[in-house]
C-alpha positions as CSV (number, residue, x, y, z in Angstrom):
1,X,-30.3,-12.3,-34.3
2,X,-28.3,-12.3,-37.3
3,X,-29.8,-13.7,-40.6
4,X,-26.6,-16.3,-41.1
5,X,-27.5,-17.3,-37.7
6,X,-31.2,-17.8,-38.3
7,X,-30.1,-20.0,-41.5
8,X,-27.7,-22.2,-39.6
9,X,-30.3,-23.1,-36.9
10,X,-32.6,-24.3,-39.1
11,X,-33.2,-28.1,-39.6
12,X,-31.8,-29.7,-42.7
13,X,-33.3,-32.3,-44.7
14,X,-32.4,-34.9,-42.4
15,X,-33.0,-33.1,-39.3
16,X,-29.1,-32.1,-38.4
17,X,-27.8,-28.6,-38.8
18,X,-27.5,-27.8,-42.6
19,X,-24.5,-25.8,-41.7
20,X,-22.7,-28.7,-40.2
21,X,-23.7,-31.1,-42.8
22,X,-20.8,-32.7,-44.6
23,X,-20.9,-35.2,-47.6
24,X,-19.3,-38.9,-47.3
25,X,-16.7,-38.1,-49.7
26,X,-15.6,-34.5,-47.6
27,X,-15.4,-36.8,-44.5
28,X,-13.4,-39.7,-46.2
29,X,-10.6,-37.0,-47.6
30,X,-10.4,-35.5,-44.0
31,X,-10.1,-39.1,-42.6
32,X,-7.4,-40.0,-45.3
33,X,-5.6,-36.8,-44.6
34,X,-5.5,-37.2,-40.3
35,X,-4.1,-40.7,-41.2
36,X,-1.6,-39.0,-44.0
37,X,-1.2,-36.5,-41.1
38,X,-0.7,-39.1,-37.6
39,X,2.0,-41.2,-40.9
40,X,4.0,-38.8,-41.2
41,X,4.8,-38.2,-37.9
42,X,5.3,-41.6,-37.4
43,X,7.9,-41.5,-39.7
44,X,9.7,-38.6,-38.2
45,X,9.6,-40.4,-34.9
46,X,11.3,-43.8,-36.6
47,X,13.8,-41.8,-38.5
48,X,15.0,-39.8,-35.8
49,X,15.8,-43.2,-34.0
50,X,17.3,-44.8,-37.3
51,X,20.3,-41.5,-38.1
52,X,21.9,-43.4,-41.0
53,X,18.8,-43.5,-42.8
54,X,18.3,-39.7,-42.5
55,X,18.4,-37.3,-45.2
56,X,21.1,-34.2,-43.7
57,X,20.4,-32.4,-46.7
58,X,17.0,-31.4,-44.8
59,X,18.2,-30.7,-41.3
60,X,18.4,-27.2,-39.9
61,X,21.0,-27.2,-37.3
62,X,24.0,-28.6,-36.9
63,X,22.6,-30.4,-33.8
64,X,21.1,-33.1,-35.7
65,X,24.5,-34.2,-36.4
66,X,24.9,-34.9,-32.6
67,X,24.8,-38.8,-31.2
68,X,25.5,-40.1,-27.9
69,X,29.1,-39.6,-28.8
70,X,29.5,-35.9,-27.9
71,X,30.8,-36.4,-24.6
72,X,33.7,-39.1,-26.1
73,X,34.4,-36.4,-28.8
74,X,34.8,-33.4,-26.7
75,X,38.2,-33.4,-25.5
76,X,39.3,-34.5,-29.4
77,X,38.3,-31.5,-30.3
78,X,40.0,-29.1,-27.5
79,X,43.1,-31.4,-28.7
80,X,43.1,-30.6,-32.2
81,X,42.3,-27.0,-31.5
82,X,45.5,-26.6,-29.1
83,X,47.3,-28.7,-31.9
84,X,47.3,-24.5,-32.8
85,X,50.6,-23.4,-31.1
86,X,48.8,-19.4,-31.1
87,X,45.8,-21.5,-29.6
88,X,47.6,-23.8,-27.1
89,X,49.7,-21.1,-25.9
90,X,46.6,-18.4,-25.6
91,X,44.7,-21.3,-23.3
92,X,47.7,-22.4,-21.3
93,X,49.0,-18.7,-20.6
94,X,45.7,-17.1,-20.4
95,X,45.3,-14.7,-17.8
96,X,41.4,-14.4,-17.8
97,X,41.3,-16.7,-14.3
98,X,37.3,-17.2,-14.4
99,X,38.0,-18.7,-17.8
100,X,40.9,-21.4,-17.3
101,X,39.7,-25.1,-18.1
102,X,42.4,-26.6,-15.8
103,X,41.1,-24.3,-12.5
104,X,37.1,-23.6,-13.1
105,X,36.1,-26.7,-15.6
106,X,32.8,-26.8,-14.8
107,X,32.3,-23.1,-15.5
108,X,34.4,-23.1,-18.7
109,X,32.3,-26.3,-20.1
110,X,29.1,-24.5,-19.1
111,X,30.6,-21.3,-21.5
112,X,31.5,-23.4,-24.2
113,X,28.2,-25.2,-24.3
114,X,26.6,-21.5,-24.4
115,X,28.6,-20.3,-27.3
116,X,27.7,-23.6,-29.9
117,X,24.2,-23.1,-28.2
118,X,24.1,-19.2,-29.6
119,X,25.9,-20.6,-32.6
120,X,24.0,-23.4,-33.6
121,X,20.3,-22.4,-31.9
122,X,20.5,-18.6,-30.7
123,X,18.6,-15.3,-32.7
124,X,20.7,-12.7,-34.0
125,X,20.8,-10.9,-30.7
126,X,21.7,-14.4,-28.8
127,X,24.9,-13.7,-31.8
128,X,24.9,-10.1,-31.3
129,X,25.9,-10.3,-27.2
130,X,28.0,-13.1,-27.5
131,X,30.2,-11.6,-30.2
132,X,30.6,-8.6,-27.7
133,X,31.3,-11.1,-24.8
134,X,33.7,-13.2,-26.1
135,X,35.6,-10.1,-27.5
136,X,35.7,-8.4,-24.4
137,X,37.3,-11.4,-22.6
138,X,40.1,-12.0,-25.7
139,X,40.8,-8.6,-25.5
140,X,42.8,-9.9,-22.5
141,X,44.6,-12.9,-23.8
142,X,47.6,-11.8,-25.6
143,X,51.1,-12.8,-25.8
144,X,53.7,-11.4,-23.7
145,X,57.2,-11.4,-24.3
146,X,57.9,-14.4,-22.5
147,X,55.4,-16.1,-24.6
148,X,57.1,-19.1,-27.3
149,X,54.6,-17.8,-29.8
150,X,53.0,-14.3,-30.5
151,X,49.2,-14.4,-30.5
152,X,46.1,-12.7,-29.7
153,X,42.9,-13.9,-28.5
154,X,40.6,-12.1,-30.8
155,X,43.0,-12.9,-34.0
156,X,40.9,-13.6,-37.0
157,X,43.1,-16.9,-38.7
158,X,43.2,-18.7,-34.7
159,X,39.6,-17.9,-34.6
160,X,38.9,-19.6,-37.8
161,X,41.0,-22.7,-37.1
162,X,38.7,-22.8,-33.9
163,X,35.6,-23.1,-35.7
164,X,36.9,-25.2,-38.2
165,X,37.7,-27.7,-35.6
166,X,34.4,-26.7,-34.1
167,X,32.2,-28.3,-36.9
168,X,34.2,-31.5,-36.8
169,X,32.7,-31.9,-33.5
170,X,29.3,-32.4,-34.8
171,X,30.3,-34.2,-38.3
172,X,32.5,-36.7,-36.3
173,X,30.0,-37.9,-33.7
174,X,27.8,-38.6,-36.8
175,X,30.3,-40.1,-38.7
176,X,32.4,-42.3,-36.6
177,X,29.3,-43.7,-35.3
178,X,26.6,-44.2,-38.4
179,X,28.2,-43.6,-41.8
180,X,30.0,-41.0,-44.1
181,X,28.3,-37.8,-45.4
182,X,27.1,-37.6,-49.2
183,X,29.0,-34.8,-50.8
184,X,25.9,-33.1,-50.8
185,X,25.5,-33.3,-47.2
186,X,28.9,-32.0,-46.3
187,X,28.2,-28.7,-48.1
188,X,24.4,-28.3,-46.3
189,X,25.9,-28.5,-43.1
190,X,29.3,-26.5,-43.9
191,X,27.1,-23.4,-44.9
192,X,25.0,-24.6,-40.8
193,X,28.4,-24.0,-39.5
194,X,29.3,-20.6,-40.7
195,X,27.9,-19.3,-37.5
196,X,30.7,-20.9,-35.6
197,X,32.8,-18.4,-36.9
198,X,31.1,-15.4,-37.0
199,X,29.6,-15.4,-33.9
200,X,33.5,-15.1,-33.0
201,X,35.6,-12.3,-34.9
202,X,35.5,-14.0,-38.0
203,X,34.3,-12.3,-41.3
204,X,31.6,-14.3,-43.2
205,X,33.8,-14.1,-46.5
206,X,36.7,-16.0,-44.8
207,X,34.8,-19.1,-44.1
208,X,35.3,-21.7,-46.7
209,X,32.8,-21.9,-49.7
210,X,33.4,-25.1,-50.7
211,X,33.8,-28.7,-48.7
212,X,36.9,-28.9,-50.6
213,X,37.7,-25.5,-49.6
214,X,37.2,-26.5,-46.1
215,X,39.4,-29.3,-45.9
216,X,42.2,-27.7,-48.3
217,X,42.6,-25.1,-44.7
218,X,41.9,-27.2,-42.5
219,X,44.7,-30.0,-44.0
220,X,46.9,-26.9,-43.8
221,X,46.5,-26.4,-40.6
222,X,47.0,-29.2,-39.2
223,X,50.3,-29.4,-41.3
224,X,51.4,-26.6,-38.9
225,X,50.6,-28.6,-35.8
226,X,52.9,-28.3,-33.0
227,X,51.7,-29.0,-29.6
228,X,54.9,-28.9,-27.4
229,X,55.5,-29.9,-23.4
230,X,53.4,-27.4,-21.4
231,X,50.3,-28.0,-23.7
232,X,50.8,-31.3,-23.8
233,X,50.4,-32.0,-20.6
234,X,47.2,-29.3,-19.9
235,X,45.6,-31.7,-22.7
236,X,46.6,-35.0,-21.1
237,X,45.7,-34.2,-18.2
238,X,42.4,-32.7,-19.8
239,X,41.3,-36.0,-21.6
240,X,41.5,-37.7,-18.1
241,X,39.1,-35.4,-16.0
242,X,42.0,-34.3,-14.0
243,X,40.5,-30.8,-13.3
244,X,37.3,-32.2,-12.0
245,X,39.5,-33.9,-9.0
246,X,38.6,-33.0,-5.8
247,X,35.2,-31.0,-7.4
248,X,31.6,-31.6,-7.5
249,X,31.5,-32.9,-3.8
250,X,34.0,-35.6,-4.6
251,X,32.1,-36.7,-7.5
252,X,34.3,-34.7,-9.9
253,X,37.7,-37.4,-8.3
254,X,35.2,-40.7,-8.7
255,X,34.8,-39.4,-12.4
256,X,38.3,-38.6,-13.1
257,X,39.7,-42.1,-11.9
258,X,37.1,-44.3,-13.3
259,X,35.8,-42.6,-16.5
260,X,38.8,-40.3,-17.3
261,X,41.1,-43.0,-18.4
262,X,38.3,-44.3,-20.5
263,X,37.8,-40.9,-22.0
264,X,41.6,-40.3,-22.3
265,X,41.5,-43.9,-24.2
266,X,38.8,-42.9,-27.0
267,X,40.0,-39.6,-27.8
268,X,43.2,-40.9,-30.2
269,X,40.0,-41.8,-32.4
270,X,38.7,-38.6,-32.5
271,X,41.9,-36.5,-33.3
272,X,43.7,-36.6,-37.0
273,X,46.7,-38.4,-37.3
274,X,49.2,-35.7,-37.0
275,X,47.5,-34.4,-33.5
276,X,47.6,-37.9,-32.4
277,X,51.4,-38.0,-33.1
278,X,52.2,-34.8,-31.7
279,X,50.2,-36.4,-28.5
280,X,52.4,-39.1,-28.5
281,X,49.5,-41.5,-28.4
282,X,49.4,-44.8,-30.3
283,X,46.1,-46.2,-30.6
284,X,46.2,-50.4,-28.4
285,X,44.1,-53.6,-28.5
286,X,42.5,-52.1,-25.2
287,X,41.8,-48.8,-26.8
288,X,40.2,-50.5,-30.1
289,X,37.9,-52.6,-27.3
290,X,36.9,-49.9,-25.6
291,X,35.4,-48.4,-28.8
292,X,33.7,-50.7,-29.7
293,X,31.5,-50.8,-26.0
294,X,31.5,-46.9,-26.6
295,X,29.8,-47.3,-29.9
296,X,27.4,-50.0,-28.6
297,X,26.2,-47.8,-25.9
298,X,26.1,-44.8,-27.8
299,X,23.4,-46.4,-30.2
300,X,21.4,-47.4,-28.1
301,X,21.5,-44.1,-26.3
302,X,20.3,-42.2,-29.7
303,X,17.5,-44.8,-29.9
304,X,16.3,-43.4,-26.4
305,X,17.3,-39.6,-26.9
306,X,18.2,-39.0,-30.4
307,X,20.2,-35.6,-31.2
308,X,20.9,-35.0,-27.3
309,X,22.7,-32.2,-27.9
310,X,19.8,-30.3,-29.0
311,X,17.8,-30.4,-25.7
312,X,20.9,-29.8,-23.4
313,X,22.1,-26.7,-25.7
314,X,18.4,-25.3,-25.1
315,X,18.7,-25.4,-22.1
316,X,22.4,-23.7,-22.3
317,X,20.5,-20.7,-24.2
318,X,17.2,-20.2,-22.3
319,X,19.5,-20.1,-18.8
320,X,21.5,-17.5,-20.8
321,X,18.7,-15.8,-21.6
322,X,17.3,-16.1,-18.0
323,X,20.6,-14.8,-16.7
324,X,20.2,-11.4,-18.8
325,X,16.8,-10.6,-17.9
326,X,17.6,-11.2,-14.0
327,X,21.1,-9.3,-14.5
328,X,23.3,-12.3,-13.8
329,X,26.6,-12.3,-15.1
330,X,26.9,-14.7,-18.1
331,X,30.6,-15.3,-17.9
C-alpha cells in the first residue's frame, strides 16, 4: 500500500475523505461554470434554429449555408452551369452512359452529392480519389467534330465556371431565404469554397482572391451565356423531373407530374437574369405565389433540421467510404 494511498484514506477533520474535500467557493465556481457550460450550448441550439442571426464569419463549412431550400435551388444551378455552351454541350453529348442526368438521374444525383460531400466535408484523401475519379471519367468527354463548340471535360476555365456556380448553390439557399451576407462573410466562405475547384482540375491560384474577384469572373461569364435548342430542352425537361418518369417504382412519374412543375416554377428565381432569358422564362403571378409557400415551408423546415445538407452529405461520404473498403465501385 502506497503512502498517497494511506494519506487519502484517512479521515479528515470532518470525517470525509481529506482528498475529496472541496471548499464552498471551488464548488460554487464549478457550479457557475456547468451552468456557463449547459448556456452555451443552449445558445448554439437557438441559433442554429434562428440562421439570420448567425455569425458566417465562424462557420467551417460551406454546409452551414444550406436551408431547406437546396432541393428548390438544385436544378438553378445545373442551369446556370449549362448556361456554359463548352459545359452544356460536354453534358448533352457526353458519352460516359453511367453518367448521363437524362438516362441514370438517380445515380448521377447520388455522384454529385458525393463530390460537394468530399469538397465541402471529405479529408485530403476523400480529395485525393475524387480528383483521380472525376479525371478518369472527363478524360472521356470531349468534343468531336460534329460538336457546335470545342471542349474538354477536364478543361481548367469550364471547370472553374463549374465551381463558381457551385458556391452559389450554398450562398443562394442562404440568401434568398434569410438575408444578404456582410462583406466579411462573403470572403470567409469564398476561401470554404476553394475546394470546389480543386478537388476538380483546377489550380488553387486560379480561384478568385477577392469577393470582388469572384463576381468580376463570374459576371463575365455569364456575359458569354448561350444556352441554344438541344440544351435547352435537356434543362427544361430537367427542372420538371422528367428523367425520374417511369423510375423509382412509379414514384419517380407521381414526382415528376405533381412536384416537377412546381420545381420548374421556382427555378427562374434561382438563375441570373441573363440564364433566365436565354431559358426563355419569364417569372408570373403564379410563379411569385409559389415562392412565397416555398419560403414558408422551408423555414419552418430549418427550425426542425437546420443545415440539412450537412447530415445528408455525411452520409454521401461515409457510403463512399464504405464502398472503398468493401471494393464497390464508386461511380
Amino acid at each position: 500500500m502506497t503512502a498517497v494511498h494511506t494519506h487519502a484514506s484517512l479521515p479528515g477533520p470532518t470525517g470525509s475523505n481529506s482528498g475529496s474535500t472541496q471548499s464552498p467557493g471551488a464548488l460554487a465556481r464549478g457550479g457557475t461554470t456547468a451552468r456557463s457550460a449547459a448556456r452555451a450550448r443552449l445558445d448554439r441550439f437557438l441559433v442554429r434554429r434562428r440562421p439570420a442571426e448567425r455569425d458566417l464569419t465562424q462557420i467551417d463549412s460551406l454546409l452551414d449555408l444550406s436551408s431547406g431550400l437546396w432541393p428548390w435551388l438544385a436544378g438553378a444551378n445545373v442551369v446556370m452551369q449549362l448556361a456554359n455552351p463548352g459545359v452544356g454541350h460536354g453534358v448533352v453529348e457526353s458519352r460516359v452512359e453511367s453518367g448521363r442526368v437524362d438516362r441514370h438521374p438517380i445515380k448521377r444525383a447520388r455522384t454529385t452529392a458525393l463530390y460537394l460531400a468530399v469538397a465541402t466535408l471529405g479529408s485530403a484523401e476523400d480529395r485525393r480519389f475524387i480528383h483521380e475519379e472525376v479525371k478518369r471519367i472527363h478524360d472521356e468527354v470531349v468534343s468531336t467534330s460534329d460538336s457546335p463548340v470545342r471542349y474538354s471535360g477536364n478543361s481548367q476555365k469550364l471547370q472553374l465556371w463549374v465551381a463558381l456556380c457551385l458556391i452559389r448553390f450554398f450562398v443562394d439557399q442562404f440568401e434568398l431565404l434569410y438575408r444578404p451576407l456582410s462583406a466579411a462573410e462573403r470572403e470567409h466562405v469564398l476561401g470554404l469554397g476553394e475546394p470546389l475547384a480543386t478537388v476538380l482540375n483546377v489550380r488553387p491560384e486560379a480561384w478568385p482572391a477577392t469577393w470582388d474577384e469572384y463576381e468580376r469572373v463570374f459576371a463575365e461569364g455569364m456575359e458569354e451565356a448561350t444556352i441554344d435548342e438541344p440544351v435547352r430542352a435537356m434543362l427544361d425537361d430537367l427542372c420538371e423531373f422528367g428523367p425520374l418518369d417511369g423510375k423509382l417504382a412509379g414514384s419517380g412519374s407521381l414526382l415528376h407530374r405533381t412536384v416537377g412543375p412546381v420545381h420548374h416554377s421556382y427555378t427562374r428565381f434561382g438563375v441570373p437574369g441573363r440564364a433566365r432569358e436565354k431559358m426563355g422564362w419569364e417569372i408570373t403571378p403564379s410563379d411569385l405565389r409559389r415562392k412565397r409557400r416555398i419560403h414558408t415551408v422551408a423555414r419552418g423546415c430549418d427550425r426542425v433540421i437546420p443545415t440539412p445538407l450537412r447530415r445528408l452529405y455525411t452520409a454521401a461520404l461515409w457510403d463512399m467510404r464504405a464502398r472503398r473498403a468493401l471494393g464497390i465501385d464508386v461511380f
